[in-house]
C-alpha atoms as one frame of an Amber mdcrd trajectory, in Angstrom:
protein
  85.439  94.001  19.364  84.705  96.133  21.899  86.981  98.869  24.587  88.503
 102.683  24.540  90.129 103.442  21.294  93.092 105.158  21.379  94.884 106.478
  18.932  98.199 106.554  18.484 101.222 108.032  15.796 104.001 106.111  14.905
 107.330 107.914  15.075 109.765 108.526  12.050 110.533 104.528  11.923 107.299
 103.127  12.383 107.186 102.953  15.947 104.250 103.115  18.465 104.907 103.612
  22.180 102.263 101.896  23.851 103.358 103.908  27.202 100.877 102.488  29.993
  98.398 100.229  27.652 101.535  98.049  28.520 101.471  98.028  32.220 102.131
  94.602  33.120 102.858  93.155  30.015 106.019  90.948  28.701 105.222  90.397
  25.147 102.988  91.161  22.498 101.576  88.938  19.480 100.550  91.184  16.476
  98.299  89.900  13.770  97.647  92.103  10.713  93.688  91.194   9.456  92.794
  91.016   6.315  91.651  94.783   6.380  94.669  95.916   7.322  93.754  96.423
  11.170  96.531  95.039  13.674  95.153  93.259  16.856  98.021  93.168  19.946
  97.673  90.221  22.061  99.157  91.161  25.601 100.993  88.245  27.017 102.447
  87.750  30.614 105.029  84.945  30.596 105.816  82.967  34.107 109.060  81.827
  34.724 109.733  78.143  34.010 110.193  76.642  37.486 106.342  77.965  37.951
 105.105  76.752  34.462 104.280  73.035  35.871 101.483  74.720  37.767  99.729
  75.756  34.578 100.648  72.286  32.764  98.576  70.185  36.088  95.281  71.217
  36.532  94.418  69.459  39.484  97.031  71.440  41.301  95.779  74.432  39.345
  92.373  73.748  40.483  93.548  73.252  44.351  95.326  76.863  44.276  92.100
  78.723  42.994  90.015  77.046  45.388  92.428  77.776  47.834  92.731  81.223
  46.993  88.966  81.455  47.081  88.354  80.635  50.403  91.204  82.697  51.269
  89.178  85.507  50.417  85.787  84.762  51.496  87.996  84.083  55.263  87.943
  80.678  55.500  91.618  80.083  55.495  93.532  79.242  59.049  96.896  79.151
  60.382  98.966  75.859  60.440 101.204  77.284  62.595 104.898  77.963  62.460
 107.354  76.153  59.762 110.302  77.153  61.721 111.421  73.704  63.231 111.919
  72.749  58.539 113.938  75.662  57.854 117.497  75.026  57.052 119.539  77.885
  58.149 122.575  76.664  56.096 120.570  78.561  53.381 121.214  81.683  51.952
């Protein structure tokens, strides 16, 4: 495994403060190895209204290649959405 060690004391209690090596994550899986080292999976979690997304891969696949040419330029406007909007929401 490779990356920047850092090395870090655990307070009276056994805790470690992971300060920014947590930037941007929700969760954390912790496996203890067989030699005693302790590997931290970071894990992001999407909310559940969004999880579909990840569960169909053909729309998955449409968003990336979407987002692609987004950023190589070849996206265009379709123009205003205006005339669908309900203005009875909030």
């Amino acid at each position: 495994m490779e990356g920047v060690i850092h090395q870090l004391r655990p307070d009276s209690k056994g805790r470690i403060t992971l300060g920014k090596l947590a930037h941007g994550v929700s969760s954390f899986r912790a496996r203890r190895m067989d030699d005693g080292s302790i590997i931290l999976e970071p894990f992001t979690e999407i909310p559940a209204r969004e999880a579909w997304l990840f569960e169909n891969t053909a729309a998955l696949g449409a968003v990336k290649v979407g987002l692609a040419q987004a950023a190589e330029g070849k996206s265009r406007s379709l123009g205003s959405f205006a005339q669908f909007a309900d203005e009875d929401i909030e």
